[in-house]
matplotlib code that plots the C-alpha trace (Angstrom):
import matplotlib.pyplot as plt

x = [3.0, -0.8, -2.6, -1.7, -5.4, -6.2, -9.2, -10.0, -11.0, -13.4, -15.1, -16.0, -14.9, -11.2, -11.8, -12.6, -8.6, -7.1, -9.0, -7.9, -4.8, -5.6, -7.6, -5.7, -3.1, -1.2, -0.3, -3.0, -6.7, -9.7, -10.5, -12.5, -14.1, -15.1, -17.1, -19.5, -22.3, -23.8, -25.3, -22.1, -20.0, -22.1, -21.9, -18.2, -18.0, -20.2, -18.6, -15.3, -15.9, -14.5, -15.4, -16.5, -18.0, -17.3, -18.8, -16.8, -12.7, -12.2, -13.8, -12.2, -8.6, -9.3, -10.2, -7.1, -7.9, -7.2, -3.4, -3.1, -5.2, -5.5, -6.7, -8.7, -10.0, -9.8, -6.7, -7.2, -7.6, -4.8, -2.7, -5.0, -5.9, -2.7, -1.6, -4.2, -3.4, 0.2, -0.5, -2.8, 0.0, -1.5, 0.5, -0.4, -1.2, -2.6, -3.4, -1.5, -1.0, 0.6, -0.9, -1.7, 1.2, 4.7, 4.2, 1.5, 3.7, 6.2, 3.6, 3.1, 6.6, 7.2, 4.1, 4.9, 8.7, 8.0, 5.2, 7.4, 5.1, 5.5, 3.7, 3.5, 1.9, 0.3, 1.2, 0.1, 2.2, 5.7, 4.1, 2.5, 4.2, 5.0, 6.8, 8.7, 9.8, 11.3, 12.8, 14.5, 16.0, 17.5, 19.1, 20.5, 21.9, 19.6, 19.4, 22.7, 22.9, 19.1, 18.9, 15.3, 11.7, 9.1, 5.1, 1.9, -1.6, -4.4, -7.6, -11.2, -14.4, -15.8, -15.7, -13.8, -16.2, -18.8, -17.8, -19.8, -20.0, -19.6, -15.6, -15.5, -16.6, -13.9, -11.3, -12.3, -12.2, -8.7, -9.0, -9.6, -7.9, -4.6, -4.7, -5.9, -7.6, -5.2, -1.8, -1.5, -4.3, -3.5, -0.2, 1.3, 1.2, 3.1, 5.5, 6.1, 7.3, 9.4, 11.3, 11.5, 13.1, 15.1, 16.5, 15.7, 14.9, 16.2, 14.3, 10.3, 8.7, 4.9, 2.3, -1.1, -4.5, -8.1, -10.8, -14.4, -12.8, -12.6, -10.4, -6.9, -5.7, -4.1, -0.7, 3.0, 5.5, 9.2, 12.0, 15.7, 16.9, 20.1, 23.1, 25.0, 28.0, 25.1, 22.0, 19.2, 15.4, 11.9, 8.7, 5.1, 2.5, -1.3, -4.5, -8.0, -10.5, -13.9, -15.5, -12.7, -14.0, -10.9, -11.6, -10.6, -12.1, -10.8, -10.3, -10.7, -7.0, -4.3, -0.7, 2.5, 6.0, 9.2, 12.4, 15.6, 18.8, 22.5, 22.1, 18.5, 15.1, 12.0, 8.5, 6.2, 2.5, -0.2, -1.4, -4.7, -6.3, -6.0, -6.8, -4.0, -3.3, 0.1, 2.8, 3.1, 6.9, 9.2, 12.7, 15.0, 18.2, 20.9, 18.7, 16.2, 13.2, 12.0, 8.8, 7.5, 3.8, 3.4, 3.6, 0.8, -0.1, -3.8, -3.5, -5.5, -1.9, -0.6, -2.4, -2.4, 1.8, 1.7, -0.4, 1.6, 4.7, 3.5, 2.3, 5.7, 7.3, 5.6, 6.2, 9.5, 10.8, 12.5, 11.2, 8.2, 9.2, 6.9, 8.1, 6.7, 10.3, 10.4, 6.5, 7.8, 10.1, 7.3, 5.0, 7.3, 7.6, 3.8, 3.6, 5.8, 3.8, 1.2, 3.4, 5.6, 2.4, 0.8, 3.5, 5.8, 9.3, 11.3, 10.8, 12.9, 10.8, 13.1, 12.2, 8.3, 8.4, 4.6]
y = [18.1, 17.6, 15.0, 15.9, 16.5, 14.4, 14.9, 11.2, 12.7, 9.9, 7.3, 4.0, 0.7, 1.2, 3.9, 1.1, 0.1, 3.3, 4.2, 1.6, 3.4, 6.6, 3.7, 4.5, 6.2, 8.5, 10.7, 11.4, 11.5, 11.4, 14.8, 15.6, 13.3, 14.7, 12.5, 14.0, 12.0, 14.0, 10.7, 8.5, 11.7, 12.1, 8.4, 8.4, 11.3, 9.5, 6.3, 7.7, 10.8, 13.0, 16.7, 18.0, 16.2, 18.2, 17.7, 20.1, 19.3, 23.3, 24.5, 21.6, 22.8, 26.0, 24.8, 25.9, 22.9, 20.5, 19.4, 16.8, 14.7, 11.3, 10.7, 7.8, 9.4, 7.9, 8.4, 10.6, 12.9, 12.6, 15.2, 18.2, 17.4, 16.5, 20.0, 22.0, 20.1, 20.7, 24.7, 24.7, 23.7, 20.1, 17.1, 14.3, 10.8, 9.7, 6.1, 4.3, 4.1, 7.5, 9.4, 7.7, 9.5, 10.3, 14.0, 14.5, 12.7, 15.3, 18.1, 16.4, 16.3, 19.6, 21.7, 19.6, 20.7, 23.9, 24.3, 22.4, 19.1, 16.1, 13.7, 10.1, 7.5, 5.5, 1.3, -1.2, -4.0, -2.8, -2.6, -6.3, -7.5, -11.0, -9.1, -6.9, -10.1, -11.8, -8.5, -8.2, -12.1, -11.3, -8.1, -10.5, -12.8, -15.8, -16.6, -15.2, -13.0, -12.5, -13.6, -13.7, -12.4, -14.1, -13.5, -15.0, -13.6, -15.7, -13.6, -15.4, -14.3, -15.9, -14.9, -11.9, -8.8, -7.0, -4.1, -1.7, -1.4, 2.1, 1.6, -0.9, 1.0, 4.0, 1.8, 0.4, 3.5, 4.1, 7.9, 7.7, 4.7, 4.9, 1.2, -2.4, -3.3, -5.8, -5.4, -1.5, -0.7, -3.7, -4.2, -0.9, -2.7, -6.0, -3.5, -1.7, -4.8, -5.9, -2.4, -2.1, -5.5, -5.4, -2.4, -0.6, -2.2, -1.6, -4.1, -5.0, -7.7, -8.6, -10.7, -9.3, -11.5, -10.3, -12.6, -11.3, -8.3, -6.3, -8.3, -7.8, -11.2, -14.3, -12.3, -12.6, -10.2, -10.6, -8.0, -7.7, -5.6, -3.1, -5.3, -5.1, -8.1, -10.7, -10.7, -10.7, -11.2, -11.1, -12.4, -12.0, -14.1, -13.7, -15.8, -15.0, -18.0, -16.6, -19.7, -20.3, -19.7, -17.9, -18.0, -13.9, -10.9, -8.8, -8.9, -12.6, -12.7, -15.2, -13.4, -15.5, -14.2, -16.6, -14.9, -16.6, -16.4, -17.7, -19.6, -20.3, -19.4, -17.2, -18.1, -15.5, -17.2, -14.7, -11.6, -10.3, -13.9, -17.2, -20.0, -22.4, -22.5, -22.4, -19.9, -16.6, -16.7, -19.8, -19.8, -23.1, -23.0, -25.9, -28.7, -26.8, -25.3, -22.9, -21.7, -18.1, -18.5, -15.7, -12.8, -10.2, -11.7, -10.3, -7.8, -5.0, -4.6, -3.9, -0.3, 0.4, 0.0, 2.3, 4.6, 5.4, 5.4, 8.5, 10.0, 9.5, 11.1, 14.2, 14.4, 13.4, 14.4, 11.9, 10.9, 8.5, 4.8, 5.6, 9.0, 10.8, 10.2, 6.3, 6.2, 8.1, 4.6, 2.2, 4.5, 4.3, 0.7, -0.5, 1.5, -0.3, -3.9, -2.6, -0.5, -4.0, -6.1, -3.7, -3.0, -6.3, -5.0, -4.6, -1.0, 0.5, 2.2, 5.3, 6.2, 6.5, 10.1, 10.8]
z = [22.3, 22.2, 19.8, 16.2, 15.0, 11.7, 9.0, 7.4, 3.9, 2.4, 4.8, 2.9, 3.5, 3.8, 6.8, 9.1, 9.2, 9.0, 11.9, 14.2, 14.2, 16.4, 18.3, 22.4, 20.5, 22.4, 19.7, 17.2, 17.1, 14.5, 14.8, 12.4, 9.0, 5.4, 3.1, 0.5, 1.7, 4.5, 6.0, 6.2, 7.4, 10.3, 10.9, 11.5, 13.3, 15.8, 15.6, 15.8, 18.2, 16.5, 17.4, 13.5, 10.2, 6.8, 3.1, 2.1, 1.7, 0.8, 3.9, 6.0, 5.1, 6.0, 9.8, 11.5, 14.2, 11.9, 11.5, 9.4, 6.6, 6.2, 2.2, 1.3, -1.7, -5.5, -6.9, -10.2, -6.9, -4.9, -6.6, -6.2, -3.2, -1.5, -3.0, -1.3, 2.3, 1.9, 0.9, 3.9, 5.9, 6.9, 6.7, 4.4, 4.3, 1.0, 0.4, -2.0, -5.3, -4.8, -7.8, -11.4, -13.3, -12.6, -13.5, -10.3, -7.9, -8.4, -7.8, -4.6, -3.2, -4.3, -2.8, 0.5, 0.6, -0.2, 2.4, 5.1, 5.7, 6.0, 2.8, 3.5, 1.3, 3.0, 2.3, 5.1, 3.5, 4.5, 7.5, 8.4, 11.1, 9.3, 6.7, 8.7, 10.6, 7.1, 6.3, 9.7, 8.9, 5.7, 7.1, 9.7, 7.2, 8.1, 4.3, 3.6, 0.4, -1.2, -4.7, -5.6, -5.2, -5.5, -4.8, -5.4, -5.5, -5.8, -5.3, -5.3, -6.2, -3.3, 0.3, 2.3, 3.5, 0.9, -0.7, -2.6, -5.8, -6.1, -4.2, -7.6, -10.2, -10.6, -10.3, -13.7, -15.0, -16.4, -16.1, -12.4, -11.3, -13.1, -14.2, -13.7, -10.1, -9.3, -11.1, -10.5, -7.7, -5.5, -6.8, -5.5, -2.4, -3.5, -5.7, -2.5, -0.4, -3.5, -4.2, 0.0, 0.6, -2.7, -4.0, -6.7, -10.1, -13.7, -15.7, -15.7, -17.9, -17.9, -19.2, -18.4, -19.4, -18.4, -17.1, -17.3, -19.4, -16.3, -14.3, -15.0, -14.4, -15.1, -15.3, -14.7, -13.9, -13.2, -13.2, -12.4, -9.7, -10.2, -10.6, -7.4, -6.4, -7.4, -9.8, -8.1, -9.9, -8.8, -10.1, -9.0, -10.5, -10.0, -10.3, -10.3, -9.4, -9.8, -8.2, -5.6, -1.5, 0.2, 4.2, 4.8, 6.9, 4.5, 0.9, -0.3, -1.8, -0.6, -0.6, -0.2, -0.7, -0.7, -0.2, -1.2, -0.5, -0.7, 2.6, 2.8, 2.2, 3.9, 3.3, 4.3, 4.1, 5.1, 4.3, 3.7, 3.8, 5.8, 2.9, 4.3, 7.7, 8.2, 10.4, 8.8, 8.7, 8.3, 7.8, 5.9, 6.3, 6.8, 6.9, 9.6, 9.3, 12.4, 12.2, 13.8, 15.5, 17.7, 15.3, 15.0, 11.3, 11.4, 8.2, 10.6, 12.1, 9.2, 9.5, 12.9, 12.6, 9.2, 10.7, 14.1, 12.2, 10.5, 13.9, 15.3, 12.1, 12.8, 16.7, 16.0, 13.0, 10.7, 6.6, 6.8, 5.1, 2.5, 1.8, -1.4, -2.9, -2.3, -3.5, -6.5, -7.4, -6.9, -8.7, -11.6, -10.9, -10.4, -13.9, -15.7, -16.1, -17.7, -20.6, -20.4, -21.2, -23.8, -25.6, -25.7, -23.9, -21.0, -19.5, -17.2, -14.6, -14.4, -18.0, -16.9, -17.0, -18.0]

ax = plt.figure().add_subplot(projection="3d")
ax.plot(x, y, z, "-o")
ax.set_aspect("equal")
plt.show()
């Protein structure tokens, strides 16, 4: 089988990582790009070399060239859009949060099954290398049975690469971005790696503060996993430090994630950001502590490893890990803080039927 041929629909900032994963891929290739700035679109198509540049998503999905898209669009959009790819026949990538209610991530899964594509939503973090590496300790037991959770975000308002304003500005908009910029936009991702490496949760309870009014943070969320032969919780708090300097080359937030277990523990210490410099991975257990340095823990690898696991889902067959179902759960999930905060109770996030 030849290349699969992808569109990447929407070219700003983001669109510099998802295209480093068609980068000497032997599977797929940057086809063709479709931004609605004329100026920009032609830009990547250079940059990228890809053979056409569309303004026009409509006329792109009628190009019978084109195979699959790749969506880095807002997400009030990603419904109607993924549900013209899939009754085009394309296969689907759509950047996380899945969709910004319950109701349109069904439409999605649907008009992909009955069209017979593949829909993947695409989620970096399940994907970063030091992750995988602490998932791939508890499966083996190295902390014996998991018992808790636990994250930390602390996002600055200092340092990390510019982004424009106008990739800012619709995500405060509750009508286009589904809910706050950190809890629910960048949360999808932490919510992701929590739901992946736990199971499926039953109970979510959140306090959500604003800082600046716009900022959707000091907060604190913790929920409780489905009871299986042990309780098992998770908590994820966030910080915003408006005058804090985080070293990053990407988005100036410092993610950590502490994994513990029966047996042992599992600190996971990068992410996005490099504030402390310490080995991404480092397991305690019995006294020891063994530390992981030679893991890929730049966050760029995060999306060339998401993005070639899709390429190989659709040469090969097989569910993407981020299928539309599993995205369906941590929709459902990323939604439930902000009800839990607003309205002063636990939710369930397989009630969230909106």
């Amino acid at each position: 089988m030849d290349k699969i041929r992808f569109a990447i629909v929407g070219c700003g900032r983001i669109s510099d990582l998802h295209a480093r994963a068609y980068e000497g891929s032997p599977d797929a290739e940057i086809f063709a790009v479709c931004d609605m700035n004329p100026d920009r679109a032609k830009q990547r198509k250079d940059q990228w070399g890809a053979k056409k540049a569309y303004t026009d998503y409509e006329l792109l999905l009628k190009d019978p060239d084109i195979q699959a898209v790749e969506m880095l669009v807002p997400h009030h959009l990603h419904r109607d859009m993924a549900v013209a790819a899939a009754r085009a026949k394309k296969h689907v990538s759509v950047q996380k949060p899945m969709a910004i209610a319950v109701s349109e991530g069904r439409d999605m899964i649907a008009a992909a099954k009955e069209n017979g594509v593949l829909l993947k939503v695409f989620e970096n973090f399940v994907f970063y290398p030091p992750y995988v590496k602490a998932r791939q300790l508890v499966a083996e037991g190295a902390i014996g049975t998991l018992i808790t959770v636990r994250m930390r975000l602390t996002t600055a308002g200092k340092g990390g690469w510019e982004i424009p304003g106008e990739a800012w500005m619709w995500r405060l908009d509750p009508e286009k971005g589904g809910g706050g910029p950190i809890v629910f936009d960048d949360g999808f991702h932490k919510f992701s790696q929590a739901y992946d490496i736990g199971g499926e949760v039953e109970k979510v309870y959140a306090w959500i503060d604003h800082t600046n009014v716009v900022v959707d943070a000091p907060a604190f969320i913790m929920w409780k996993y489905r009871e299986g032969q042990r309780a098992r919780y998770g908590a994820y708090d966030i910080t915003f430090a408006p005058d804090l300097f985080v070293n990053s080359d990407y988005y100036s937030g410092d993610d950590k994630m502490e994994l513990v277990g029966t047996e042992g523990v599992i600190f996971v210490n990068r992410a996005t950001a490099k504030m402390i410099q310490e080995p991404s991975v480092v397991l305690y257990r019995d006294g020891e502590t063994r530390c992981f340095h030679a893991l890929r823990d730049d966050w760029a690898e995060s999306f060339i490893d998401s993005g070639r696991h899709f390429f190989s889902c659709i040469k090969g067959g097989g569910d993407p890990i981020l299928s539309g179902e599993t995205a369906l759960a941590v929709l459902q999930f990323a939604l439930a803080p902000e009800i839990s905060a607003r309205e002063g109770r636990e939710v369930n996030p397989a009630d969230i039927d909106f």
